[in-house]
C-alpha positions in Angstrom: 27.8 -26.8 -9.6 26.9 -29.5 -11.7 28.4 -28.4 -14.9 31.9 -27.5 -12.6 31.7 -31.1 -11.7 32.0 -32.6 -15.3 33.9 -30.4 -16.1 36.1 -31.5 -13.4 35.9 -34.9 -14.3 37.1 -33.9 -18.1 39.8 -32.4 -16.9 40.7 -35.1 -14.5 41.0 -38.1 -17.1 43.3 -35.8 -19.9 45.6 -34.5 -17.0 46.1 -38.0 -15.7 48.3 -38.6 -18.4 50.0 -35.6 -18.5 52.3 -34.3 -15.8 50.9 -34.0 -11.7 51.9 -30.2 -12.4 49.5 -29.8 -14.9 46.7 -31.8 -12.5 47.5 -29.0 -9.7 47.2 -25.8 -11.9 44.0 -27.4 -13.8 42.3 -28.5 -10.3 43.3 -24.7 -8.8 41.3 -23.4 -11.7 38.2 -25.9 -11.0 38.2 -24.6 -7.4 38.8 -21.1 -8.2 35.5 -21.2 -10.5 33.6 -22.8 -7.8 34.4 -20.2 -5.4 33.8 -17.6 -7.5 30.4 -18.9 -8.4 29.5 -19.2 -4.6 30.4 -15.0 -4.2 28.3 -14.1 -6.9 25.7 -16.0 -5.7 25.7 -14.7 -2.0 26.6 -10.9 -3.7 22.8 -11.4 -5.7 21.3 -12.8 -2.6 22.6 -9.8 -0.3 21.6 -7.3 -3.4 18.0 -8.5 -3.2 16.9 -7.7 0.3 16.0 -4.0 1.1 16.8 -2.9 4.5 14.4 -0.1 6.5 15.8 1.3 10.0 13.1 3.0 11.7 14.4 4.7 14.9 11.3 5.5 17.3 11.8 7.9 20.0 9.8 9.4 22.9 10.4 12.9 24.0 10.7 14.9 21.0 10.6 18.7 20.8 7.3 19.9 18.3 6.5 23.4 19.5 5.8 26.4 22.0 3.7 24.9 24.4 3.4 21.6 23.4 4.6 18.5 25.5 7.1 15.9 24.6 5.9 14.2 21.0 7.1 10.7 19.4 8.2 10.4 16.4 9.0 8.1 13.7 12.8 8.5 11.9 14.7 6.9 9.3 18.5 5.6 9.9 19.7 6.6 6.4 23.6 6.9 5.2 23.8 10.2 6.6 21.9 9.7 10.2 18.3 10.0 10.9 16.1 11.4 8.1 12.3 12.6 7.7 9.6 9.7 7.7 6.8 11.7 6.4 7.4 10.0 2.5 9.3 6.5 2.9 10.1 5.3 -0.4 10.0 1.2 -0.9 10.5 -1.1 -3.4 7.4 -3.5 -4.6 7.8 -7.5 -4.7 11.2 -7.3 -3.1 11.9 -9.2 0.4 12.2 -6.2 3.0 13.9 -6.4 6.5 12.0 -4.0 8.4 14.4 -3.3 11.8 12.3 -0.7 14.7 14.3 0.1 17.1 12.6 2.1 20.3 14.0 4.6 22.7 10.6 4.9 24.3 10.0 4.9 27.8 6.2 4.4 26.5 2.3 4.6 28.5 -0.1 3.5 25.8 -2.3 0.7 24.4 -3.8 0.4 20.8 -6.7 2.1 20.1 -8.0 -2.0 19.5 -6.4 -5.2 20.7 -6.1 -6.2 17.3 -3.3 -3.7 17.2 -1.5 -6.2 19.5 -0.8 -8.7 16.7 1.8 -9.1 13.9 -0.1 -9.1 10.7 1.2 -9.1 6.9 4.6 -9.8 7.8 6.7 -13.4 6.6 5.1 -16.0 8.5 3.2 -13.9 10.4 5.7 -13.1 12.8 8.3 -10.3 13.9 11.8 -11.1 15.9 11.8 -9.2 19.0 14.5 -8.4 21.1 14.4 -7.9 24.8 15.7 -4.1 25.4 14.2 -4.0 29.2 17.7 -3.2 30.4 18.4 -0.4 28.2 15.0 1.3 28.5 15.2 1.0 31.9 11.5 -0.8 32.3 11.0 -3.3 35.0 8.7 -6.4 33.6 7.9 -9.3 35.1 10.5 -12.2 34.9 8.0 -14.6 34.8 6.6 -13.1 31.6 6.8 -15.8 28.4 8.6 -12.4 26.2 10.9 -10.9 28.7 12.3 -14.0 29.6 13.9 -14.5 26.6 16.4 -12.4 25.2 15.0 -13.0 21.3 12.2 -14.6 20.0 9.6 -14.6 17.0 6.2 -13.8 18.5 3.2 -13.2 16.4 1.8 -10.5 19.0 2.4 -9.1 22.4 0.1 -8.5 25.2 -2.3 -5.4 25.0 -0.5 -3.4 28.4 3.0 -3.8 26.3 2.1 -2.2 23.0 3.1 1.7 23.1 3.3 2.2 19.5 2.2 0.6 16.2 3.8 0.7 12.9 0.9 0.5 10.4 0.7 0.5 6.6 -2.8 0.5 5.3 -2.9 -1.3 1.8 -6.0 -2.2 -0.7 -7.6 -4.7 1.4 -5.8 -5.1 4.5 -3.0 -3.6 6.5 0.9 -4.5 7.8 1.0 -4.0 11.0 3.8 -3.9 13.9 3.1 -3.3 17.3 6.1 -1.7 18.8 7.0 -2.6 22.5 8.9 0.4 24.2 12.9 0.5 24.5 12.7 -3.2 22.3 14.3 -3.9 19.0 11.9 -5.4 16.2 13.1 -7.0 13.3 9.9 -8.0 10.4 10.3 -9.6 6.8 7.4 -8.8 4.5 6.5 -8.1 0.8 4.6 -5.0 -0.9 3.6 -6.4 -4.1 0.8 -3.0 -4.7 2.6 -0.4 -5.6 1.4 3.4 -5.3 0.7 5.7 -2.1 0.1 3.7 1.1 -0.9 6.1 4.6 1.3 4.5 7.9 0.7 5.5 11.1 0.6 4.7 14.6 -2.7 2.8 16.1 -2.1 4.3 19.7 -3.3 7.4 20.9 0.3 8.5 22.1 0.9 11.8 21.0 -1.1 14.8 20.0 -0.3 16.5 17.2 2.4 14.0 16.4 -0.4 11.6 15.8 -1.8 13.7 13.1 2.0 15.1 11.7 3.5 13.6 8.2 7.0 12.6 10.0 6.3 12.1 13.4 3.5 9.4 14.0 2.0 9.2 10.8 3.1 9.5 6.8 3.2 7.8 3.8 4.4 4.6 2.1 5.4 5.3 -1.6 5.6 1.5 -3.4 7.2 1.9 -6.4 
């Protein structure tokens, strides 16, 4: 922008002594540059953020004889796709979006479980979906008084599902809130095979499943 400005200014002191058309058609192409330089910039910035949809759903047909299972999809171009091998991109922002059609009746295996960790800042956006999953929660609580808010965890009772990504000394982790909508911002700057899975016991075998509660990260 700086250069765009002298250059304005140049242009400015030879068209003063030419003709006011002249000044018109030479400022259009001054602003026309400028603008141009803004899209491109916004384009790069929109080009560098990878977007993840996980879909998370509660009363999924496995098998003969086994009840309602959980499961884990991704929202690709052509609907909901496999989660069993989720391919990311390493030191690239990601926008992590979790969006629950739970009903949910679990708590984390620990209460560590109930807090945001290896995300930006710590935190993840969550959106009150107590309407839409048909769950009744107190209106005094802090969370479902609000229809959005940050929060860097959630009490214990409200976590039915986690999303977890072990990594080489530490994990991202997610704790899902039934029928809610989470949106997360984080980094993967190791790349190879990373194991996800769910840290509550809310589904057997989907616990134990590649695509249903449980799969792999592949950072490349």
């Amino acid at each position: 922008m700086f250069g765009l400005k002298k250059l304005y200014m140049r242009i400015k002191r030879v068209a003063l002594a030419s003709e006011p058309i002249i000044l018109i058609a030479l400022l259009a192409i001054v602003v026309g540059a400028s603008f141009y330089t803004m899209v491109q910039s916004t384009s790069a910035n929109v080009k560098s953020l990878y977007v993840l949809t996980l879909v998370e759903t509660g009363s999924n047909y496995y098998g003969p004889g086994v009840p309602p299972q959980p499961r884990y999809f991704v929202l690709g171009p052509d609907g909901l796709a496999s989660s069993a091998d989720i391919r990311l991109p390493a030191h690239r922002l990601i926008e992590l979006i979790i969006i629950s059609y739970d009903q949910g009746n679990t708590t984390p295996f620990e209460a560590k479980y109930a807090n945001v960790s290896g995300t930006v800042g710590g935190v993840v956006t969550l959106i009150n979906g107590t309407s839409a999953s048909g769950l009744v929660m107190a209106a005094s609580s802090e969370i479902a008084a609000k229809w959005e808010r940050n929060v860097t965890g959630v009490p214990v009772g409200w976590v039915d599902h986690t999303f977890t990504i072990t990594q080489k000394g530490g994990y991202i982790n997610i704790p899902v809130v039934a029928g809610f909508t989470e949106i997360a911002y984080l980094y993967l700057n190791q790349t190879g095979n990373f194991a996800w899975g769910c840290m509550c016991p809310c589904g057997y075998p989907a616990m134990t499943t590649p695509g249903w509660m449980m799969g792999t990260i592949t950072v490349y």
